[in-house]
N, C-alpha and C positions, 0 to 999 in steps of 0.2 A: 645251523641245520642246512643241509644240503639241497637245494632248490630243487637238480635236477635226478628225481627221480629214480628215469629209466635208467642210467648211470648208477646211481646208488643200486637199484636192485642187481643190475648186474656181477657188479663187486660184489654182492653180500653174496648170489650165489655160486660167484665163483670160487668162492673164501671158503664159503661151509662144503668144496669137494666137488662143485658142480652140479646139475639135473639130473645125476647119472647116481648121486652119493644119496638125496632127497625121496625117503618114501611117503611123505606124507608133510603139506605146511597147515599151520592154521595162523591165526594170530587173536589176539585178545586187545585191550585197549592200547596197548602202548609196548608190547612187543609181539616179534615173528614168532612162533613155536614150529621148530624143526626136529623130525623125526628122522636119524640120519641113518642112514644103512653101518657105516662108519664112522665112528665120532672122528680117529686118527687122520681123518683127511682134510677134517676142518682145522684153519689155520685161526686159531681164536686169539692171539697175538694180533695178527694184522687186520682182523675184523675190528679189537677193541682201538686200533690205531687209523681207521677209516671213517672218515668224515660223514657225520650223518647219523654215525653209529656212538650211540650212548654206552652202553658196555654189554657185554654176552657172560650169558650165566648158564651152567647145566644144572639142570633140578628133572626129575620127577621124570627120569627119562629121556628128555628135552633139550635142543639145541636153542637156548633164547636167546635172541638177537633183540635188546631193548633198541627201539625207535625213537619213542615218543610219540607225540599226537598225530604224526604223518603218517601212522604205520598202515594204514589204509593204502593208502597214496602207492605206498612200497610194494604191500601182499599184490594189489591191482598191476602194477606193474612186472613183479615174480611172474606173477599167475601169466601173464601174455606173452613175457618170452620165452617160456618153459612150460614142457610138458608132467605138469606136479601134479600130483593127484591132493584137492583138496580135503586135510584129515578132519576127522571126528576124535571122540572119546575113544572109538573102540581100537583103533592106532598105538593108543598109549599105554604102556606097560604098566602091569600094576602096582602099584603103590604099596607097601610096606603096611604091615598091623599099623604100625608105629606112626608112621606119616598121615596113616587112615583116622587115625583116634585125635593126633593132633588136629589134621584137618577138619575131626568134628568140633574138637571144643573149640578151634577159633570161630568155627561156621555158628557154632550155636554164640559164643559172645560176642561178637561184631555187631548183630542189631542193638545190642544195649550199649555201645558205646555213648551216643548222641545224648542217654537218657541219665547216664553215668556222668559226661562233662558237665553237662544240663545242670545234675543234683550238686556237682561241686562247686558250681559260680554260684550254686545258690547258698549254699551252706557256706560260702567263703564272708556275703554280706553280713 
């Protein structure tokens, strides 16, 4: 992982088009989420070939730039040399019947995973 930072951010935004392509970032534990005017101007080849950068994924509207544990470290430094407007929810395009119904039944079965493992180790005895 790439120690310095300001360096890394810079590259990441000059990769996804520049502050100029960026209508909105956020990030969640472990990667950047980029809302991009134009996807066409991010170069997602040279992004997944930049040091620091784990891999880039488009889902759900979303320009994601996986991090890792740093991504804190990353958005703080985006966020000060550029002028990005930090996004919310209401940013993001809507999501599909389809992506909405799956998003619920993993939402509703995720808490029972733990209870699931749980009942298997036990019934394995």
């Amino acid at each position: 992982m790439a120690k310095d930072f300001g360096k890394l951010a810079q590259d990441i935004l000059r990769l996804v088009g520049g502050e100029q392509n960026v209508h909105s970032l956020v990030h969640c534990a472990t990667r950047l989420r980029f809302v991009l005017k134009d996807r066409t101007k991010a170069d997602k080849e040279a992004l997944n070939q930049t040091a620091g950068v784990i891999s880039v994924v488009e889902s759900g509207g979303q320009f994601q730039v996986v991090i890792g544990n740093n991504v804190p470290k990353v958005y703080a430094e985006i966020m000060n040399i550029a002028n990005i407007e930090a996004g919310n929810a209401k940013d993001l395009p809507k999501a599909s019947v389809i992506n909405r119904a799956i998003d619920f039944l993993a939402g509703s079965f995720t808490p029972m995973i733990g209870v699931m493992a749980g009942s298997g180790i036990l019934k394995g005895y």
